[in-house]
N, C-alpha and C positions, 0 to 999 in steps of 0.2 A: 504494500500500500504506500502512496505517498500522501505527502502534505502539501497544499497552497497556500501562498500569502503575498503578500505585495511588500517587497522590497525595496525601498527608497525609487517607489514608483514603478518598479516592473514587478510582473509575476514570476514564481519561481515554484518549482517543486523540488521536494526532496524526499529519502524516502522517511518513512517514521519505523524508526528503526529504535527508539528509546532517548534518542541522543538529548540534549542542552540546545536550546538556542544558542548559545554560544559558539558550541562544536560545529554544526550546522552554518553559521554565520564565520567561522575565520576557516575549516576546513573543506567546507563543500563550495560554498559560497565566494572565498577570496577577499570575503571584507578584514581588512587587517587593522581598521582603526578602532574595533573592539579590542580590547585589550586582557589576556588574563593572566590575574594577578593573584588570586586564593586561591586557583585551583580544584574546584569552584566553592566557597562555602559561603557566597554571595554577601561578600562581609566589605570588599573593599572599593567596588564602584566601579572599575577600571572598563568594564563590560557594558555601562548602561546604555540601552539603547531606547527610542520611544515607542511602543507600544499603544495603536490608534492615540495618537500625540501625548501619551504616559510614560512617563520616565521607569524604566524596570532593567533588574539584572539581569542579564539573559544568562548568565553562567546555571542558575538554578530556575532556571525558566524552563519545561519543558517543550520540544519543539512544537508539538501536536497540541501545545496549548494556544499558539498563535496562528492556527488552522482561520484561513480567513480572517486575518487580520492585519491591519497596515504596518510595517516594522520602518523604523526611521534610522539610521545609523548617521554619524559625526557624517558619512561618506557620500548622506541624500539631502542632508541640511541647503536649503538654497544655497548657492556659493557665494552669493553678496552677505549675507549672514554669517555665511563660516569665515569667510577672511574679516568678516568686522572684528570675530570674538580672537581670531588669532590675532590678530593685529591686537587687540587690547589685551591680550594675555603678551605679549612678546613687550609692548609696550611698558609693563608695569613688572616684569620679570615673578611673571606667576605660571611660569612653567620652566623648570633647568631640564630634568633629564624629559620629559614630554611623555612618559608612561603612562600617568593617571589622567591626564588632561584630555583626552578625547572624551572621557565619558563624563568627566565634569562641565565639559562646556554642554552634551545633548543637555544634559539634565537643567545645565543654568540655562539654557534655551528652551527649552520646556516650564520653567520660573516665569521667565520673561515674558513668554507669551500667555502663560495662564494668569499673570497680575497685569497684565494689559488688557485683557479682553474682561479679568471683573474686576479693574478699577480697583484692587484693597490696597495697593501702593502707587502711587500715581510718580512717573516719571521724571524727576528735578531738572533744574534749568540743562542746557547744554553746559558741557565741562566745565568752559571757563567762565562760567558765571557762579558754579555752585558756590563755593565759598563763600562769597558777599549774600546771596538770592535764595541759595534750596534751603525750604523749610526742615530746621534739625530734625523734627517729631519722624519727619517723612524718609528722610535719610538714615535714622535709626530705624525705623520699620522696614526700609527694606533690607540693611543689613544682617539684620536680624531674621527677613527670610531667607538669606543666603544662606546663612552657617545654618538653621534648620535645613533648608535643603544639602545643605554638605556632610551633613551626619551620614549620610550612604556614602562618604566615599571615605578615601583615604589616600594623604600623601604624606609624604615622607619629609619632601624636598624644600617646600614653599612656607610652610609656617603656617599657609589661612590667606596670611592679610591680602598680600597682593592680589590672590585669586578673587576676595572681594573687591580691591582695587580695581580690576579689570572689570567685573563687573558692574560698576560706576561707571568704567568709560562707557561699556555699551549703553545702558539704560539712563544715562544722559546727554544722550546723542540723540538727536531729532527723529533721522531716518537709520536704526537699527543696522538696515540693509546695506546703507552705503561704506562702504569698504573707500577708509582712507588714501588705498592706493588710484583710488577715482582722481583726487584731488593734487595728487602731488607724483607724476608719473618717474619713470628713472628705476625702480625697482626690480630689475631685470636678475635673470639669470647671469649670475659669474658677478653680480655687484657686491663691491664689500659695502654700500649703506643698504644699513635697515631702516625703510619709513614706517613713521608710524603716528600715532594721536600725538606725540611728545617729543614730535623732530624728527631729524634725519641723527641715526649713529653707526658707527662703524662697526661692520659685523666682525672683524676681523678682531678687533679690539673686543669687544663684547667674548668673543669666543675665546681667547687669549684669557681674558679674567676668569671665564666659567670654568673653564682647561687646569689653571692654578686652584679656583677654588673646590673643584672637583676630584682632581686628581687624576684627572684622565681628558684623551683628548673630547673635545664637546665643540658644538656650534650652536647658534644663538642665531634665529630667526624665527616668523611667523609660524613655519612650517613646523616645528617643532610643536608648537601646540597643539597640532592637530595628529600629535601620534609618529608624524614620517622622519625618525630620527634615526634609523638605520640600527631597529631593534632585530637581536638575530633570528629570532622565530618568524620575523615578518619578511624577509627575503630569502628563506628557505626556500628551493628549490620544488615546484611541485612534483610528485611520485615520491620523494624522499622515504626512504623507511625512517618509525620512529621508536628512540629507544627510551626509556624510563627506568630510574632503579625499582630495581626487585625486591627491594627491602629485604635481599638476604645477601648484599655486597656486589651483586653482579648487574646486571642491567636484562631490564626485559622487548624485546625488539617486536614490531607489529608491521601490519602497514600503514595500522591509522593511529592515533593518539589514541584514541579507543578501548580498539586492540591491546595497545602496549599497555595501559593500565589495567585492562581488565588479564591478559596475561599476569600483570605484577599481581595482581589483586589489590589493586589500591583501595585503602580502606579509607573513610572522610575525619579528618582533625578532627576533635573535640575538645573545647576548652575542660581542665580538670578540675574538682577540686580542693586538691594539694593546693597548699601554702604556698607561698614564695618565700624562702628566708636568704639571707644572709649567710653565703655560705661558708667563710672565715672567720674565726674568730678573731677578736683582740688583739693585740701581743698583751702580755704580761708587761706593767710598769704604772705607774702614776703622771698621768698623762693630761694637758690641758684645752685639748680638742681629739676628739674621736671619730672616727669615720667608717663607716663599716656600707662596703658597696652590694647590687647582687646581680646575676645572671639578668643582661640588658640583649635584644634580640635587633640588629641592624634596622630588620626592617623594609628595604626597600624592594620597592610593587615590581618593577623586571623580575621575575625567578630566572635563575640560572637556566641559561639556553646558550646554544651554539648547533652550530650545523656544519658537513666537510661532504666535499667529493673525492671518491677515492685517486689517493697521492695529489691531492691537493692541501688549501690553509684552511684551517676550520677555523668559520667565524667568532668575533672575539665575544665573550658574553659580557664585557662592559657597554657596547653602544655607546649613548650619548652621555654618559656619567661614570662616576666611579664606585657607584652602590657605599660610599663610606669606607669604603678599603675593603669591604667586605667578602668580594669579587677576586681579590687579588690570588687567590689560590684554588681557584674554582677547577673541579676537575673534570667540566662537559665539553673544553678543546679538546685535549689529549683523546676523552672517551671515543668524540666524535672523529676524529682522525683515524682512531683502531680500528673501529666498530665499518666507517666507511672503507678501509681495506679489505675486512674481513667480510664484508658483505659485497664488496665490487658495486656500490650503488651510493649513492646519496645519503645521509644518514642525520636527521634528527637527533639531538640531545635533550633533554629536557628535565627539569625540577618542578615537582609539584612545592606547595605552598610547604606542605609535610616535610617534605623531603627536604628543603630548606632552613626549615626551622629544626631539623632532625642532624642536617652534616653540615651546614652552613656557622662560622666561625663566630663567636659571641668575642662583646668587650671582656679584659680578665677581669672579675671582681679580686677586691681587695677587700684590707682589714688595714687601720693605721691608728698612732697613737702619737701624735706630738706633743711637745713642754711649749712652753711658752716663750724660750728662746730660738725657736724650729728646729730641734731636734728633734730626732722620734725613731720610729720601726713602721714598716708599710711589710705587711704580709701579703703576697697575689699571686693568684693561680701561675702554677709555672708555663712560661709564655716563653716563645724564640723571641729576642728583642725587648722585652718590658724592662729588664734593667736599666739596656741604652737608653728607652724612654723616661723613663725616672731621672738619672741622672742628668741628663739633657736640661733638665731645672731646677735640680735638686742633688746635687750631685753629694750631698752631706747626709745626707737619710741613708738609715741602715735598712734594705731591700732585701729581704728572703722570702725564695719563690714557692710554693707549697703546693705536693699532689691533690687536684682536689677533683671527685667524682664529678664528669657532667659533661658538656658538649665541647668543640674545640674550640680554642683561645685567638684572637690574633694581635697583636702589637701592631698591625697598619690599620687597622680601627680606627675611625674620627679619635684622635688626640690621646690616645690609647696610652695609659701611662702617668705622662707630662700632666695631662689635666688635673687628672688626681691628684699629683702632687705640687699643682703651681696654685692649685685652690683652697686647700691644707693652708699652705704656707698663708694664701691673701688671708683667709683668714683669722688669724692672729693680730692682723692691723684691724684699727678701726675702717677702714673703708673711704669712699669706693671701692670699690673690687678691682684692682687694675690685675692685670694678665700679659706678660711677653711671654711671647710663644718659641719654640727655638727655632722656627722661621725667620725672627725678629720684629712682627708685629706685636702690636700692642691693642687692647683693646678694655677698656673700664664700663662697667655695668653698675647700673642702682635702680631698685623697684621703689616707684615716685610712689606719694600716696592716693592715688587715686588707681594703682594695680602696675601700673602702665612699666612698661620695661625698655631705658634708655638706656641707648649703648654708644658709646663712640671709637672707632676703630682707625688704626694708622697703620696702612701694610703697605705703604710704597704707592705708586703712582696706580689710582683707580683702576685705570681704564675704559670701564664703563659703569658708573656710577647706579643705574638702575639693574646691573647684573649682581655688581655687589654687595647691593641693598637687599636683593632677593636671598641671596647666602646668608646673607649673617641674618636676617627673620628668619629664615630655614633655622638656624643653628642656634638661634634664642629659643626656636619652639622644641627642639631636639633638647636642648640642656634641659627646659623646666618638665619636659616630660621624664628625663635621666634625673631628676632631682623627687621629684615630688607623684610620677605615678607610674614609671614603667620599670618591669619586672619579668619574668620567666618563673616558672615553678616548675623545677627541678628534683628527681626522684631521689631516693636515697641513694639509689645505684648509677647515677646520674644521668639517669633518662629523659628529656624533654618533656613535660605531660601537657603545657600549654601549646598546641598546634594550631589554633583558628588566630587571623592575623586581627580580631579585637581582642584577643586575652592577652596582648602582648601590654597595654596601658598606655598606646599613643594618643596622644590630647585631642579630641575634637576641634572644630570650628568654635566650636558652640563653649568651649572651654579657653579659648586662647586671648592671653588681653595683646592688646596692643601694644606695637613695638617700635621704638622709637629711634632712628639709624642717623647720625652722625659722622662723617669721615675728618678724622684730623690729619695735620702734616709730622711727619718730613715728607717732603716728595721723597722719590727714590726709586729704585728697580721693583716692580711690584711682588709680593711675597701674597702667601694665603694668608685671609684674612680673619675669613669665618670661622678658623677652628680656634684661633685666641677669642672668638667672639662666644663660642660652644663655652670654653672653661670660663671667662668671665662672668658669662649668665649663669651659669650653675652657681657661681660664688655668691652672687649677690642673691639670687635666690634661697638657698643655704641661709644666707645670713638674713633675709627677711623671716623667715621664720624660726630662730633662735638656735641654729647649729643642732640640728637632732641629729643621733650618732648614729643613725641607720637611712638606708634609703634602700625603696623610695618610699617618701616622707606618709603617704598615703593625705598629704593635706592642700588642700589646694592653696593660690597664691594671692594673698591679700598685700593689699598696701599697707606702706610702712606711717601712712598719716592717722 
């Protein structure tokens, strides 16, 4: 039997064979600006598509449930609409690696159109009048239905704000539809300017800063928003075989993604539960700041993918970002390279959500004990590299590395280490929080009384001022979720038991305050900036809520007025 339905305007069949919308939409179908990112446990948004003009997950969407019904994807959006919302996502840098953003824009176009046709938020002046002219009442209400609509998703990267930034630009714009590159032509193929609501700037430049603040190489244009960032499951080769671990060390090979999990027998995450604790102790001593860290999960929506032709390169599974270091030991090239000789064919790698959170490398928790002159002992899971990292700012701390039960470590981790111990140290001063990073940026954090989180950062010559800005919001919302709610619960034997990607404790929309971005000088050679901006906000955080010697804090972040 098959199924019918209308696909961003045309008809299609497929067969109804049990599968996902999802599976049906990027494996039969060819649409690749659905994106999946839980593998399906319809928990992170990356999938959304419209559903007769309804925003829904298609990953846990079953096909035969949209039998005769209109399916909209990021890919049927009128294209005067799609480049408005790229353009003011690129604009306001509420997209770096561009993974989750396809299915946050259906869905904030699906907002947009349902609070214009019933009037409950009505549209503020055009951009540059808002400040002096839009009604606050009204500019709060609609903010406020953005992050309720953003509780379906999840990113990693962006922090919130700019994504609601972006959706300012659209929805006080006149005409929605008209795409800025109407008005201001030059935007061609092989150009290094990006246009956009907020000038012309240089893509080269822009990508240059994301590159440093990423860690990997990245580009910075409109197109990125919309998903086409050179993710490696999205230019896999079709026929490709595809392989998936077997969850007994080896890999399960199919011809469909299907196939190869129901070979694996993939079973679906389930959050547990088990506690999260703190998995070091103390050290022994009489100590005048205490810190005790725990099992922190990356996090980012790409799961590990790569794809090879046999005696060819398999492609890289960082794409357009550097997943937080977390990526850096990924082992779906090497697989896909074997696995394509061994098969004489094409070969698919892939990491389910599970699977990720199961062999994918965690921050090392620690255990530390300072005097009030910075002395101390730092106890951490034993790590390749975490000493260098310690030392690297602390180079006077007594550092012992300890076996401890549970998933693997890495030292190239967001700040992995150094954080730890340059935030220890801020802490003993009265404050601000300042942070030199051994990059040689600088960066000072304070939680104002009204919540609000100002930061100001000096890492060398910008280069693009709204890419930088986007990083270090990224890395204000990453600390205060590392300080105050995210965790892993970890088995006695040190088995993963939190698998669905909400039990990991990353902050909603709808929990995030606002962040307030500052660049100071020296000029200079540009260095990374956002990861001195990561440890700062963790410290001033920390420090707004009175130094409790465990995290995460399970408390949220008030003002210090």
């Amino acid at each position: 039997m098959t199924i019918q339905f209308e696909l961003n305007g045309r008809q299609v069949d497929v067969d109804d064979d049990g599968r996902s919308l999802l599976d049906v939409l990027r494996e039969d179908l060819g649409d690749r600006t659905v994106k999946d990112g839980c593998s399906p446990q319809g928990q992170c948004g990356c999938c959304t598509v419209l559903v007769d003009g309804t925003p829904r997950v298609s990953c846990v969407t079953p096909a035969r449930r949209v039998s005769g019904r209109r399916i909209t994807t990021l890919a049927g959006l009128e294209p005067r609409r799609r480049d408005a919302w790229a353009d003011a996502f690129c604009s306001t840098g509420a997209s770096q690696c561009g993974f989750c953003t396809p299915g946050i824009i259906v869905r904030l176009d699906g907002l947009a159109t349902k609070l214009d046709e019933s009037g409950a938020a009505e549209p503020a002046p055009p951009a540059a009048s808002v400040a002096a002219d839009a009604d606050a009442d009204a500019v709060t209400a609609r903010h406020q239905a953005v992050a309720r609509a953003l509780q379906a998703h999840l990113c990693r990267c962006t922090g919130w704000q700019t994504i609601v930034e972006a959706y300012d630009l659209v929805a006080t714009t006149d005409d929605r539809s008209a795409a800025v590159h109407d008005a201001v032509p030059g935007d061609g193929a092989g150009s290094d300017v990006i246009l956009s609501h907020r000038g012309s700037r240089s893509r080269g430049a822009a990508g240059r800063r994301a590159t440093i603040e990423g860690g990997a190489d990245q580009h910075v244009d409109p197109s990125v928003a919309l998903g086409d960032a050179g993710f490696a499951d999205d230019r896999a080769p079709d026929g490709a075989l595809v392989a998936v671990p077997d969850g007994r060390g080896g890999w399960a090979v199919a011809e469909t993604l299907a196939g190869a999990r129901a070979v694996a027998g993939k079973v679906q995450g389930r959050r547990t539960t088990v506690e999260s604790e703190p998995p070091i102790e103390v050290p022994e001593g009489t100590w005048d700041r205490v810190l005790q860290t725990s099992w922190v999960e990356p996090a980012y929506l790409e799961t590990d993918a790569s794809w090879c032709r046999p005696g060819g390169e398999p492609a890289t599974p960082l794409a357009n970002g550097g997943a937080f270091g977390a990526k850096a030991a990924s082992p779906v090239q090497q697989v896909a390279r074997e696995l394509a000789d061994v098969h004489g064919r094409a070969v698919r790698v892939l990491l389910a959500r599970e699977d990720s959170v199961r062999l994918g490398p965690k921050r090392p928790p620690l255990a530390a004990g300072l005097r009030a002159d910075g002395s101390g002992t730092v106890h951490v899971a034993r790590t390749a590299g975490i000493l260098e990292a310690v030392a690297s700012v602390a180079p006077h701390l007594d550092v012992v590395e300890i076996d401890v039960a549970g998933p693997p470590t890495s030292a190239t981790l967001r700040a992995a280490g150094w954080a730890e111990a340059a935030l220890l140290l801020a802490s003993l001063d009265e404050g601000p929080d300042t942070i030199t990073s051994p990059a040689g940026a600088r960066a000072a954090a304070t939680i104002t009384s009204d919540g609000t989180i100002a930061v100001s950062v000096a890492c060398g010559e910008p280069l693009d001022e709204v890419v930088l800005r986007s990083y270090c919001i990224g890395a204000a919302h990453m600390a205060l979720g590392w300080v105050t709610s995210e965790s892993l619960a970890v088995d006695a034997d040190g088995v993963v038991q939190d698998l669905t990607i909400r039990s990991f404790g990353i902050l909603r929309a709808v929990d995030m305050p606002a962040v307030a971005v500052t660049f100071d000088g020296p000029d200079g050679p540009p260095v990374n900036g956002s990861d001195a901006v990561f440890a700062a906000v963790a410290a001033a955080v920390w420090r707004s809520q009175g130094h409790p010697p465990a995290w995460p804090t399970g408390r949220p972040l008030t003002g210090r007025g």
